[in-house]
Backbone as a chain_set.jsonl record, in Angstrom:
{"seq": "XXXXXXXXXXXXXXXXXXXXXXXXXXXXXXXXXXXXXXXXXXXXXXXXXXXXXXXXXXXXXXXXXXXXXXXXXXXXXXXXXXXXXXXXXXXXXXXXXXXXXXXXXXXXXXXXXXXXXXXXXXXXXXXXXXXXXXXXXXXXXXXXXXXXXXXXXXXXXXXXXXXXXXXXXXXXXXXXXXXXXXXXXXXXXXXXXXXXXXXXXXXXXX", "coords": {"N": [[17.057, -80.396, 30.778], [18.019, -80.78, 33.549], [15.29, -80.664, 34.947], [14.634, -83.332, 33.559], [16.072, -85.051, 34.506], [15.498, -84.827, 37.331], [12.768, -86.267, 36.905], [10.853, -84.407, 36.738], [7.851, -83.16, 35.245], [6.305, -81.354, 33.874], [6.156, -78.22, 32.496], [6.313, -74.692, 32.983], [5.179, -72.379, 31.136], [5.901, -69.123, 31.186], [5.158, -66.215, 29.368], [4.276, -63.927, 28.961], [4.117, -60.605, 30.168], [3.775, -57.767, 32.424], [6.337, -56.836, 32.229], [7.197, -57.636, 29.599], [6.662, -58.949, 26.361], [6.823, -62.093, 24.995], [5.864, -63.562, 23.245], [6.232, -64.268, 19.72], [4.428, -62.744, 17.449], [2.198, -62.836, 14.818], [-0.315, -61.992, 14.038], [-0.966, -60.104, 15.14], [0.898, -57.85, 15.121], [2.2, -55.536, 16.344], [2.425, -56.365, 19.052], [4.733, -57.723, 19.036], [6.984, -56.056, 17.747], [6.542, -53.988, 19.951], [5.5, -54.224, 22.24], [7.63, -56.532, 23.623], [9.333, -54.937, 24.033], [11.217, -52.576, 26.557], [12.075, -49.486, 28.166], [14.143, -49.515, 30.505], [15.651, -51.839, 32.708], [14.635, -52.33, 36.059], [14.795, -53.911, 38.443], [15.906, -54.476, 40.889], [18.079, -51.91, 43.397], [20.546, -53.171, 42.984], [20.694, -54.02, 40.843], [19.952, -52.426, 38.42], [19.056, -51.309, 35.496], [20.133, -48.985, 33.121], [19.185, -48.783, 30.078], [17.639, -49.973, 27.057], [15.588, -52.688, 26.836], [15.308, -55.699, 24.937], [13.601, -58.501, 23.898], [12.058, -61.111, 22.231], [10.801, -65.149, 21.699], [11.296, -66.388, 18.856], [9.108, -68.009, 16.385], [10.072, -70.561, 15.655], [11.992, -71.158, 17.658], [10.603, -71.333, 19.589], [8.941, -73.742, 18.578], [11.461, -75.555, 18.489], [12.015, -75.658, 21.313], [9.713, -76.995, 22.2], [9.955, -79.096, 21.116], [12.235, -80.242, 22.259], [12.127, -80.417, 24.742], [9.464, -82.688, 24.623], [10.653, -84.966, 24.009], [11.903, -85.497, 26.093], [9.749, -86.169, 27.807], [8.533, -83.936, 28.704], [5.783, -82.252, 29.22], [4.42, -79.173, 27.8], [3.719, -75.95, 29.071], [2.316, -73.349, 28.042], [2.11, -69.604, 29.067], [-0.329, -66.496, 28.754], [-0.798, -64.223, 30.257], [-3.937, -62.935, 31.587], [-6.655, -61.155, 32.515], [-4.309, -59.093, 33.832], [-1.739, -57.58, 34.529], [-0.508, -57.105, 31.82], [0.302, -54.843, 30.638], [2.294, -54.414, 28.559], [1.237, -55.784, 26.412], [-0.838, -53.991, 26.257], [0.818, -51.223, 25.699], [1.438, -51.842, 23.513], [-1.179, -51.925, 22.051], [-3.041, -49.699, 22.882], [-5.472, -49.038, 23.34], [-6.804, -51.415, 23.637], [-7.568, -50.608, 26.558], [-8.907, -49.425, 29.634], [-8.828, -46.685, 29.2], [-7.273, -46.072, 26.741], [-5.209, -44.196, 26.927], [-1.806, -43.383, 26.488], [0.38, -45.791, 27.061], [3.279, -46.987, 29.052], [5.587, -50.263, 28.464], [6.286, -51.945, 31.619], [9.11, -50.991, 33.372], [9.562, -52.211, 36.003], [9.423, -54.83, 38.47], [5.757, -55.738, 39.935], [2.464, -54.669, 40.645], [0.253, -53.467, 38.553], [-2.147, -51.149, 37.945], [-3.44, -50.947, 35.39], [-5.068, -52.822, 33.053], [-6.86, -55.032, 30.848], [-9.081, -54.118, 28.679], [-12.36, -55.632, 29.501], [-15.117, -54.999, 28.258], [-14.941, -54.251, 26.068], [-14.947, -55.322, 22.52], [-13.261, -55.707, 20.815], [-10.865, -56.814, 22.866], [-11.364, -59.233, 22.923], [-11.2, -60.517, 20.74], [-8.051, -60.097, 20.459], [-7.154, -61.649, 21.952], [-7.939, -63.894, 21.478], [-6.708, -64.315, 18.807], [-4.123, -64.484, 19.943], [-4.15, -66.888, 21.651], [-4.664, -68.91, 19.673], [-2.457, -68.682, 18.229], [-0.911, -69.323, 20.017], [-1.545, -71.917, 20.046], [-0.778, -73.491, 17.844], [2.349, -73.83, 18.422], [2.368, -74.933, 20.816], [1.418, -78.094, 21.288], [0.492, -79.715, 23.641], [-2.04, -80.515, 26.659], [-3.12, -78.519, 28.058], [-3.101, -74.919, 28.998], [-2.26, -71.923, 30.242], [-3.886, -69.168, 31.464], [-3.534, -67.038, 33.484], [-4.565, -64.775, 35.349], [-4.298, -63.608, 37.773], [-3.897, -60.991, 39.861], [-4.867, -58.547, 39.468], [-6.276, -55.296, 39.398], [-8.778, -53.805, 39.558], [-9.942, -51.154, 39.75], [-9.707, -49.409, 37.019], [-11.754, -50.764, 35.743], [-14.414, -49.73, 37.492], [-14.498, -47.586, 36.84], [-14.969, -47.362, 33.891], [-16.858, -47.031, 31.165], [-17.567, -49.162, 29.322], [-16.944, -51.391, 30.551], [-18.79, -51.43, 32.73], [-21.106, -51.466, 31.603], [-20.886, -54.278, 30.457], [-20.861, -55.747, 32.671], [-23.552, -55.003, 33.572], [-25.272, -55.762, 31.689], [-24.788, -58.399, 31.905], [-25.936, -59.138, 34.183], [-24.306, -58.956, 36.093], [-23.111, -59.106, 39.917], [-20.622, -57.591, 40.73], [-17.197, -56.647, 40.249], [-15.712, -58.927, 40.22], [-16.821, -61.199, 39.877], [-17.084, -59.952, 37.139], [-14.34, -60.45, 35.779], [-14.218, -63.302, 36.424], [-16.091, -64.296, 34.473], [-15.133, -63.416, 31.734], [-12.917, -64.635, 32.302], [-13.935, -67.44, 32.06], [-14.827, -67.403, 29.543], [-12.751, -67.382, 27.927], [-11.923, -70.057, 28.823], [-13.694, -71.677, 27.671], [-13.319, -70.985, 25.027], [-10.509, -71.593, 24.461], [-11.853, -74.544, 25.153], [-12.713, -75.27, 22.475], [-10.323, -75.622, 20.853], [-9.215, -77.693, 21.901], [-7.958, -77.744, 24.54], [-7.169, -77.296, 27.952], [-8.149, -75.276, 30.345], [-5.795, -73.369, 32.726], [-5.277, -71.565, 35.302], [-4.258, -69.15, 37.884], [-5.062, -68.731, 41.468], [-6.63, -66.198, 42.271], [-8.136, -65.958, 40.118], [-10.496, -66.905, 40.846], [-12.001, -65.977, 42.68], [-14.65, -64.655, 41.87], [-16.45, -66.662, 42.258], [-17.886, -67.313, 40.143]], "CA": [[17.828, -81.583, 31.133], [18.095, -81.288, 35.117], [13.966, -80.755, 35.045], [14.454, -84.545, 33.179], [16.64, -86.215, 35.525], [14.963, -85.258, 38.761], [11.696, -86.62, 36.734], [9.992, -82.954, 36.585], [7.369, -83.389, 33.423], [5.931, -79.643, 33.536], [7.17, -76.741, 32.251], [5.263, -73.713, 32.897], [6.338, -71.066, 30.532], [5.362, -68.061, 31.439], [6.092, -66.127, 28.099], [4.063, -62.283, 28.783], [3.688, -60.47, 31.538], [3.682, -55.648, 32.486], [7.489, -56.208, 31.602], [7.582, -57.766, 28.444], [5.561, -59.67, 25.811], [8.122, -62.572, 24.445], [6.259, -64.387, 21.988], [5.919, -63.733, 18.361], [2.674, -62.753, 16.743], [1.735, -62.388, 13.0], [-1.961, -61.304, 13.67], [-0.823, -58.497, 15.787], [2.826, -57.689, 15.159], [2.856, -54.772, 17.722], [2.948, -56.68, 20.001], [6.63, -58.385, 19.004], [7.62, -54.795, 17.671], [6.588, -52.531, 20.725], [5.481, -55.53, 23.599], [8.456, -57.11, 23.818], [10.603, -53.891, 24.452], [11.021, -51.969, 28.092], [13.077, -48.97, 28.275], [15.485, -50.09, 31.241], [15.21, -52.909, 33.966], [14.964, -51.606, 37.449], [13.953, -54.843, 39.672], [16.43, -53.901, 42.291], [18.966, -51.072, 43.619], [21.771, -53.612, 42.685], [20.542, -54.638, 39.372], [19.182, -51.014, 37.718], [20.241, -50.963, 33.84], [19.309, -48.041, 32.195], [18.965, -49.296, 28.59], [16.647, -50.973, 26.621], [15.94, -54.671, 26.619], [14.338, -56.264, 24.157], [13.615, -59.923, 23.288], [10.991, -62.34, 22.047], [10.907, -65.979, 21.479], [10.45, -66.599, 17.618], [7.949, -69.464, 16.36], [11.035, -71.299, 14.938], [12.685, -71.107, 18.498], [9.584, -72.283, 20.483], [8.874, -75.2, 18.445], [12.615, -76.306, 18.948], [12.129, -75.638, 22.81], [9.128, -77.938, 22.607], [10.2, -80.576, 20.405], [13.331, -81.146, 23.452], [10.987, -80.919, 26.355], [8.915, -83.529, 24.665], [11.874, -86.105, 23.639], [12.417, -85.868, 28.027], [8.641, -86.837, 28.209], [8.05, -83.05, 29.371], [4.496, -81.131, 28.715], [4.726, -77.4, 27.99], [1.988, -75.02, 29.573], [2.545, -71.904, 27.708], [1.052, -68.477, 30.2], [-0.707, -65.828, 28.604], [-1.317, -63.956, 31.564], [-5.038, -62.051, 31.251], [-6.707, -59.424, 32.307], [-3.836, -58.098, 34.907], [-0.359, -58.124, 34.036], [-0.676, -57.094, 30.199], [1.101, -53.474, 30.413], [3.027, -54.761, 27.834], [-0.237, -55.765, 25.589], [-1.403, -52.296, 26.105], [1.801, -50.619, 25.233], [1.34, -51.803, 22.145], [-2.455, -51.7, 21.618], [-3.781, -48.696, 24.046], [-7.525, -48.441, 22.485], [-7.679, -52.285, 24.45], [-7.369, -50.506, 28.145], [-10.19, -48.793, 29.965], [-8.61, -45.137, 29.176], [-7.169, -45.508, 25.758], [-4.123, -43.587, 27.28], [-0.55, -44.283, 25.993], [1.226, -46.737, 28.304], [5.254, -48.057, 28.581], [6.147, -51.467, 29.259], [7.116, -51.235, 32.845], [10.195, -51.414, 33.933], [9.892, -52.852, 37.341], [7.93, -55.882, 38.796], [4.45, -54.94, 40.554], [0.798, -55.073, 40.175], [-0.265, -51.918, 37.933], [-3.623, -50.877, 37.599], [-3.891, -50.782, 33.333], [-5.484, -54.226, 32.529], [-7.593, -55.566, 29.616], [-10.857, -53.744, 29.041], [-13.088, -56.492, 28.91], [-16.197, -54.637, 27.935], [-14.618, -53.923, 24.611], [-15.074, -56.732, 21.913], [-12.174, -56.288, 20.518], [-10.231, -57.049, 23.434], [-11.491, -60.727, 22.995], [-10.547, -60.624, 19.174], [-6.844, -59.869, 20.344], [-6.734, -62.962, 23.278], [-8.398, -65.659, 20.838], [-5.681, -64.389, 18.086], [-2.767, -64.98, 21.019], [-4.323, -67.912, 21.955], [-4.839, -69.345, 17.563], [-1.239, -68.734, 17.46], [0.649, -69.834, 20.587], [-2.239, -73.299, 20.021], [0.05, -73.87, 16.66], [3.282, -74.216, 18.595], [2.01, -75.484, 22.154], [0.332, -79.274, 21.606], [0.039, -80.38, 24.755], [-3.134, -80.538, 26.74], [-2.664, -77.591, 28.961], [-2.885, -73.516, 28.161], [-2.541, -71.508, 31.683], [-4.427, -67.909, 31.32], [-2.904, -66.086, 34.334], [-6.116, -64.451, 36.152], [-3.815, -63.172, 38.856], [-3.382, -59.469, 40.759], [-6.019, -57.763, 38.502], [-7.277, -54.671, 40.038], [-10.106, -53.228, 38.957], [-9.995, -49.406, 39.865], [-9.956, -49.266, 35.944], [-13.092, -51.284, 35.435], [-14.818, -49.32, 38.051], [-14.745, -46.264, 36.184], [-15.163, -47.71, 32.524], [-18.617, -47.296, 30.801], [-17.743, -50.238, 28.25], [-16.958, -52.437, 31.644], [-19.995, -51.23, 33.355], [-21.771, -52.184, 30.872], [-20.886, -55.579, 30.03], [-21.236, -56.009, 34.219], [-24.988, -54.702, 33.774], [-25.828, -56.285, 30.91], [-24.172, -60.194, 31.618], [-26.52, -59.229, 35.284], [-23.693, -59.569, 37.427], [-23.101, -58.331, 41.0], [-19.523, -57.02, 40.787], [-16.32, -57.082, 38.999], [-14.856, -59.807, 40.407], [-17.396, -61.803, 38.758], [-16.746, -60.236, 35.925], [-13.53, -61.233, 35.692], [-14.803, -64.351, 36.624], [-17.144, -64.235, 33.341], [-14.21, -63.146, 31.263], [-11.761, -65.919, 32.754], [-15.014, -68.791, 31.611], [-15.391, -67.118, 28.19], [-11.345, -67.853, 27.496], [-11.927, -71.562, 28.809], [-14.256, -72.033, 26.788], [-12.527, -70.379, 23.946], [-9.849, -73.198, 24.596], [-12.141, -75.844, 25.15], [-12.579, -75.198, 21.372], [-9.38, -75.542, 21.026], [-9.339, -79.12, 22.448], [-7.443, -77.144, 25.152], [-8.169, -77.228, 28.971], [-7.369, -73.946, 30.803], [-5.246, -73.381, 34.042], [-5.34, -70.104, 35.798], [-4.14, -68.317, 39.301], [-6.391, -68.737, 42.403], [-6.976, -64.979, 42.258], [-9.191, -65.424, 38.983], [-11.874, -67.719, 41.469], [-12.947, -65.178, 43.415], [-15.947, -64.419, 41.649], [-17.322, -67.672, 42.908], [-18.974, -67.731, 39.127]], "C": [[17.765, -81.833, 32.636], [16.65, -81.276, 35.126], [13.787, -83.077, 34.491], [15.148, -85.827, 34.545], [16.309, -86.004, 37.118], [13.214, -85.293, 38.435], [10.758, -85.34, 36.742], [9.324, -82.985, 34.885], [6.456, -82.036, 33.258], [6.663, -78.791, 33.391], [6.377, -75.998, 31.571], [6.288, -72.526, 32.404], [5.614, -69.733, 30.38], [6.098, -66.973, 30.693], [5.066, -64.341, 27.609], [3.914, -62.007, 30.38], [3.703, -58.697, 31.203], [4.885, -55.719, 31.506], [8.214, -56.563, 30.135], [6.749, -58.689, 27.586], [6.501, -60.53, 24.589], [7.519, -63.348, 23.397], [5.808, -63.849, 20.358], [4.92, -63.955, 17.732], [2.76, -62.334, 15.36], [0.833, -61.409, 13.378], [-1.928, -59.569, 14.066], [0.657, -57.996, 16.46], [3.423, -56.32, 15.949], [3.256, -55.419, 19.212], [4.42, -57.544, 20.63], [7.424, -57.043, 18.808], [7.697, -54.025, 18.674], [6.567, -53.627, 21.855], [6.519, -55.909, 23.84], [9.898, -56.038, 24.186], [10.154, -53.065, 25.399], [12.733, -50.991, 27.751], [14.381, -48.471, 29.328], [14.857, -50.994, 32.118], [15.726, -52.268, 35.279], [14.307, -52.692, 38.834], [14.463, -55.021, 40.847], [17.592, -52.721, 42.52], [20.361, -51.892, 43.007], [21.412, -54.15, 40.889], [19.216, -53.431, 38.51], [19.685, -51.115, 36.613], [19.446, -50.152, 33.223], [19.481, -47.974, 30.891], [18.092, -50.278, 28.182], [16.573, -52.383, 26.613], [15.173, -55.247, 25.865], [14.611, -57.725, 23.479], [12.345, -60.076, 23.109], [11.75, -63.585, 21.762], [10.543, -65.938, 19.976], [9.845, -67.9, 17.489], [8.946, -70.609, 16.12], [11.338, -71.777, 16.657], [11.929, -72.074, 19.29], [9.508, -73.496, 19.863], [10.294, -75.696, 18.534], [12.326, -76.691, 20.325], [11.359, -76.813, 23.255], [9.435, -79.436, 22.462], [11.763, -81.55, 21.573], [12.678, -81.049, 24.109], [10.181, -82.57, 25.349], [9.829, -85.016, 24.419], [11.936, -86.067, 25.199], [11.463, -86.182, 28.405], [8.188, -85.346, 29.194], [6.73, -82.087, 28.657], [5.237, -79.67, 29.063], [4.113, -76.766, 28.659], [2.165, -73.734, 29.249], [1.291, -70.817, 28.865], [0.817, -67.641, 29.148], [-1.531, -65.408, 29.153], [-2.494, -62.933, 31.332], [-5.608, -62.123, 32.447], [-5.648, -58.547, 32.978], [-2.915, -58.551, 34.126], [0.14, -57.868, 32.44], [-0.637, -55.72, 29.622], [1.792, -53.505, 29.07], [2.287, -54.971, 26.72], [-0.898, -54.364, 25.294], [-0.452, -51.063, 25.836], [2.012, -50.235, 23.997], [-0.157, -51.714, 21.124], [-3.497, -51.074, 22.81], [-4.979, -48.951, 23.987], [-7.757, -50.132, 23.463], [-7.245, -51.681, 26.194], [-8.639, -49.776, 28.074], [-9.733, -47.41, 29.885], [-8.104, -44.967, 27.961], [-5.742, -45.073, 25.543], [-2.508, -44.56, 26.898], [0.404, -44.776, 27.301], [2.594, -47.181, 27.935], [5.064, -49.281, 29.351], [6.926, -51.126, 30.327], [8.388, -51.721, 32.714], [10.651, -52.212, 35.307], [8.725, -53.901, 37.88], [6.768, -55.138, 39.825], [3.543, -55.238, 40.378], [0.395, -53.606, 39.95], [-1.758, -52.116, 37.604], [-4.229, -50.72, 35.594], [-4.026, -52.064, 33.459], [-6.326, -53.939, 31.031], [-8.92, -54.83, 29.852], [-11.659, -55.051, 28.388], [-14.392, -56.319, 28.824], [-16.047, -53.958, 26.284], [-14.291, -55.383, 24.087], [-14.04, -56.605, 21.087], [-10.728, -56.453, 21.328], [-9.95, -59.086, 23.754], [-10.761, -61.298, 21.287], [-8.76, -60.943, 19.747], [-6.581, -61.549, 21.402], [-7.27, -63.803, 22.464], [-7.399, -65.421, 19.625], [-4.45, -65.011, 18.812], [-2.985, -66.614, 20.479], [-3.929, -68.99, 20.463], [-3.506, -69.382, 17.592], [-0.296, -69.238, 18.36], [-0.226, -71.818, 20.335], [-1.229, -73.836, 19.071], [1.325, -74.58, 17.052], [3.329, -75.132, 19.604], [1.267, -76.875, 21.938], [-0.008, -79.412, 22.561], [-1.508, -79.73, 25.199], [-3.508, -79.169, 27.393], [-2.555, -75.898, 28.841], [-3.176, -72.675, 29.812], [-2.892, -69.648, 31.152], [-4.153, -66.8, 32.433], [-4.494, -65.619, 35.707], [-5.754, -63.685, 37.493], [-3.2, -61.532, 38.847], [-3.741, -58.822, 39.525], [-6.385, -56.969, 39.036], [-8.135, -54.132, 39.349], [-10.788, -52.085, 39.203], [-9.976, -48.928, 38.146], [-11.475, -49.305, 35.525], [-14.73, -50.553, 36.065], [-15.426, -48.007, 37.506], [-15.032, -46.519, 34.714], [-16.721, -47.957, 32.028], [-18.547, -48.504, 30.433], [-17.698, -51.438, 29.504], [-18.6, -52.421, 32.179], [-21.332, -51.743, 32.266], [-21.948, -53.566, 30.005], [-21.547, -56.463, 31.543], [-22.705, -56.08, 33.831], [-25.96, -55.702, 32.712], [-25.709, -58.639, 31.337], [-25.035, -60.404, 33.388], [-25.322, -59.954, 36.308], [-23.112, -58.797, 38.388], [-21.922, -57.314, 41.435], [-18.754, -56.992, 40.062], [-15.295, -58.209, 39.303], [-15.492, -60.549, 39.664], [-17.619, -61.387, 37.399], [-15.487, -60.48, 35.003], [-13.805, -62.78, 35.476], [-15.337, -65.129, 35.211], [-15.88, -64.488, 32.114], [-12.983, -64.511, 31.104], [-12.805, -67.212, 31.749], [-14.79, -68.454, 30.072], [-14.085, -67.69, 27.318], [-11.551, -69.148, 27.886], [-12.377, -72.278, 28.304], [-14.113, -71.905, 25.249], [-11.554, -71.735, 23.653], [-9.9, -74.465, 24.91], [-12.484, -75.831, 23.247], [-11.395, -76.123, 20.413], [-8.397, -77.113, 21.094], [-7.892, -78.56, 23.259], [-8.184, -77.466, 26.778], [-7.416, -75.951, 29.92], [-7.01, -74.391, 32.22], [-5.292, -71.534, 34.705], [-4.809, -69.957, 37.457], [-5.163, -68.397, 40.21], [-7.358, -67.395, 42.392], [-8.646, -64.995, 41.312], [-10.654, -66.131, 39.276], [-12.589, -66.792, 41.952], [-13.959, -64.385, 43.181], [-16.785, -65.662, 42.018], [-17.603, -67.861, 41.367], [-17.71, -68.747, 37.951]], "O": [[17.489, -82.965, 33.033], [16.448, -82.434, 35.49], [13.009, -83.87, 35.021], [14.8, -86.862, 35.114], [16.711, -86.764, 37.999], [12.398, -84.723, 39.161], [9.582, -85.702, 36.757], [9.901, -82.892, 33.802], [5.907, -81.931, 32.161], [7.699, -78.55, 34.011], [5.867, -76.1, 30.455], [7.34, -72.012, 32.784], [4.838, -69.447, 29.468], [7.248, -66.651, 30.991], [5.081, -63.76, 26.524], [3.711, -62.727, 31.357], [3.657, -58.279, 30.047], [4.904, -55.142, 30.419], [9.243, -56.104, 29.64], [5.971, -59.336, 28.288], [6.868, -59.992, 23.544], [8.279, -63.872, 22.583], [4.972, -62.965, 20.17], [4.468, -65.059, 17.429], [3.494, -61.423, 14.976], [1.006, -60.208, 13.169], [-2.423, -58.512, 13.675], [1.197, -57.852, 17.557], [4.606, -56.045, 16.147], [4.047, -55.091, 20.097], [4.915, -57.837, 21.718], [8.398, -56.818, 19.528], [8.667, -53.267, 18.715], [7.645, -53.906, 22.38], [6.624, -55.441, 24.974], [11.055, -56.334, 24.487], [8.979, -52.696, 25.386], [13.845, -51.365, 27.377], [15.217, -47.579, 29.183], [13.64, -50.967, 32.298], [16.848, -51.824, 35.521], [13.629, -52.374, 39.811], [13.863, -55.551, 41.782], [18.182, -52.604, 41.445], [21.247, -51.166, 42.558], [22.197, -54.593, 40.05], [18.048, -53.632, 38.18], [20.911, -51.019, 36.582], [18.31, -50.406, 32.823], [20.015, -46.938, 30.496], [17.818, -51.285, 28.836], [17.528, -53.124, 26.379], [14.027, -55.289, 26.312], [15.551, -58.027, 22.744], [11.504, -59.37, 23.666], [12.967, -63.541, 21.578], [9.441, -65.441, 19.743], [10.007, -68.795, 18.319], [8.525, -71.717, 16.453], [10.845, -72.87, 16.935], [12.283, -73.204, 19.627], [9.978, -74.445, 20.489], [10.097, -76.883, 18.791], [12.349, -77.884, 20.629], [11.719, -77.561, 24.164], [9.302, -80.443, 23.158], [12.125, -82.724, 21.646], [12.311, -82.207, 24.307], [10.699, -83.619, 25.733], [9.354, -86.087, 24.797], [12.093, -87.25, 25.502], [11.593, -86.671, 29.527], [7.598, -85.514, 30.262], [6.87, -81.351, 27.68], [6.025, -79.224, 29.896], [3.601, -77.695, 29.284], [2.18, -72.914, 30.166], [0.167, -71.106, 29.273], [1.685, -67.79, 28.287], [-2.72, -65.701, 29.027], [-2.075, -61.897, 30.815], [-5.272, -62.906, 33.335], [-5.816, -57.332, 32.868], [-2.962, -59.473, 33.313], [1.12, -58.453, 31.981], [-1.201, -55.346, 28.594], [1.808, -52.429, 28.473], [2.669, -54.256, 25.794], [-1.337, -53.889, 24.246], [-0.957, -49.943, 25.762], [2.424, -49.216, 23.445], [-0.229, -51.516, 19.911], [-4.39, -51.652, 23.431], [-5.499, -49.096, 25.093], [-8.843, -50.193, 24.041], [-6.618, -52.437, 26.935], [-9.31, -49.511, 27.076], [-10.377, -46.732, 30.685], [-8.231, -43.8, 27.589], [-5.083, -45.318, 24.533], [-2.211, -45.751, 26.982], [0.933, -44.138, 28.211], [2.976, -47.619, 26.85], [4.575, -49.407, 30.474], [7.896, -50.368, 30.31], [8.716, -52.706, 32.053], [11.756, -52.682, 35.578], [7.506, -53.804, 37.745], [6.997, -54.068, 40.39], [3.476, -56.33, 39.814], [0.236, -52.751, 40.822], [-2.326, -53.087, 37.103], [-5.268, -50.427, 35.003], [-3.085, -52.631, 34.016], [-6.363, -52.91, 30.355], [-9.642, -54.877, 30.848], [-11.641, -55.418, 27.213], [-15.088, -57.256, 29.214], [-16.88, -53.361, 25.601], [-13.714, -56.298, 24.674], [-13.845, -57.649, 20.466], [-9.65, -56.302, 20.755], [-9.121, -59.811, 24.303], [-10.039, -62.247, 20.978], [-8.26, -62.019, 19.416], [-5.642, -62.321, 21.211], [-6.964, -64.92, 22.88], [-7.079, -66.535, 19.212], [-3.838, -65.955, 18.312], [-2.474, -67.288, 19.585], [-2.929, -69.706, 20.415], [-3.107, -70.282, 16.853], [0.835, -69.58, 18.013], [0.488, -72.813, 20.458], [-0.688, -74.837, 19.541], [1.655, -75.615, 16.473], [4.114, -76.079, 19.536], [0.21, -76.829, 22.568], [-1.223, -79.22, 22.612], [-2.109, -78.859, 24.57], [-4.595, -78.801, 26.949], [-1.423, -75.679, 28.411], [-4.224, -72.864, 30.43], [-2.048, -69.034, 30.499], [-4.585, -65.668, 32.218], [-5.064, -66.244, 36.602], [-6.623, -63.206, 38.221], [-2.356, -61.032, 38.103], [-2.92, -58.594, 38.637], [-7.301, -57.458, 39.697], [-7.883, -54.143, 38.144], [-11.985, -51.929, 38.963], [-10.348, -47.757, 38.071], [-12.202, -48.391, 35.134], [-15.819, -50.676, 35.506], [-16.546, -47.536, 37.704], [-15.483, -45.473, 34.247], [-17.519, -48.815, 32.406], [-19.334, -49.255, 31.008], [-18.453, -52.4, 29.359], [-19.411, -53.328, 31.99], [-22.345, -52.38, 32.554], [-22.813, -53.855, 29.178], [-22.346, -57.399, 31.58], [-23.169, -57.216, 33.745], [-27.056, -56.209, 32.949], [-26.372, -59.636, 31.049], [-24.914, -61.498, 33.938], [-25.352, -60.982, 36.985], [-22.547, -57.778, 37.991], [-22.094, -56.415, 42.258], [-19.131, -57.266, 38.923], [-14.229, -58.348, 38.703], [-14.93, -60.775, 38.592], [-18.17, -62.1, 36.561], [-15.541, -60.665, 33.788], [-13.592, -63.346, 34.403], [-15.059, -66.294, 34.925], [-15.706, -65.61, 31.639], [-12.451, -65.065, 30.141], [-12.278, -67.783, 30.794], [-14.549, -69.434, 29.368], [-14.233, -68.31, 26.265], [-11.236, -69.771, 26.872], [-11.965, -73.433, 28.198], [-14.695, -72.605, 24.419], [-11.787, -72.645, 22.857], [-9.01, -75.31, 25.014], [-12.359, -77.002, 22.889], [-11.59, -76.997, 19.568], [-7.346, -77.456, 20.553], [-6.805, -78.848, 22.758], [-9.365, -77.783, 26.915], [-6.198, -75.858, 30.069], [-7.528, -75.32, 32.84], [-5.342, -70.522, 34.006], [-5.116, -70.898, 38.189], [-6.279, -68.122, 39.77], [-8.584, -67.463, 42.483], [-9.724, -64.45, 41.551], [-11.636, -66.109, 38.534], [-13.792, -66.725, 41.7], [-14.296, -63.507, 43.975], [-17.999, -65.46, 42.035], [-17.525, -69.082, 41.227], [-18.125, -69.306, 36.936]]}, "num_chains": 1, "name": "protein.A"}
């Protein structure tokens, strides 16, 4: 309502991220069962709660949310933030990180080194399921993919990375990020989608 009356027609909903993974999936229901739960919030000395928190959005919920943004003449831009930021993704499906290793949804904001292995093919299976299912609730034209504070001290050490790098002939891993980021835009030009992303996810130039 105040986004309507000072004319504001975006609304970027930024709906996963390390500390929690809020929307509800069929295809891959760990990630509403285990993603979406952190076992305390610690984002400052004055606001420490040591107990669990757990929410999602259900599909019911979102399409309400949309169906009033669009009656105010407001577009949605659902985030599903990839390859960095997706602690919470890997919490609940380890086997997609570059170690396998069992991970917790953090508890505190940051930039953690566990991302998406994107030299494993079924790490693309799991992001075009997301994508298939938040497309259902999300019309609008708009789908923002995140692309931001990715490091790549994972990727560095990962055969299955190193070898998508060697094979796709490209010079680093920023560009393969880069590669990665195109392959999802194109995924959602499918889609009849047009992607948005973080400046971060340019800096492969490709």
């Amino acid at each position: 309502d105040a986004c309507a009356f000072f004319k504001l027609n975006k609304f970027h909903f930024h709906l996963t991220d390390d500390q929690g993974f809020r929307f509800e999936m069929k295809q891959y229901p760990l990630l509403t069962e285990i993603g979406s739960k952190r076992r305390a919030s610690e984002f400052s000395k004055d606001e420490s709660v040591q107990e669990e928190y757990a929410h999602f959005y259900t599909k019911e919920e979102l399409k309400e949310i949309v169906k009033y943004c669009h009656e105010r003449y407001i577009e949605v831009i659902p985030e599903f933030d990839i390859p960095g930021h997706t602690t919470a993704v890997l919490a609940a499906y380890p086997e997609l990180s570059c170690t396998g290793e069992k991970i917790e949804t953090q508890t505190k904001g940051g930039i953690f080194p566990d991302i998406l292995c994107v030299g494993n093919p079924d790490t693309e299976k799991l992001v075009h399921a997301v994508i298939d299912e938040m497309c259902e609730i999300f019309t609008d034209k708009y789908f923002h993919i995140g692309g931001d504070e990715a490091p790549k001290a994972r990727w560095v050490k990962c055969t299955a990375c190193h070898e998508k790098k060697d094979e796709l002939n490209l010079r680093n891993f920023q560009e393969l990020q880069g590669w990665f980021m195109n392959e999802v835009s194109a995924y959602l030009k499918t889609k009849g989608k047009t992607a948005v992303c973080w400046n971060d996810a340019l800096k492969g130039d490709n």
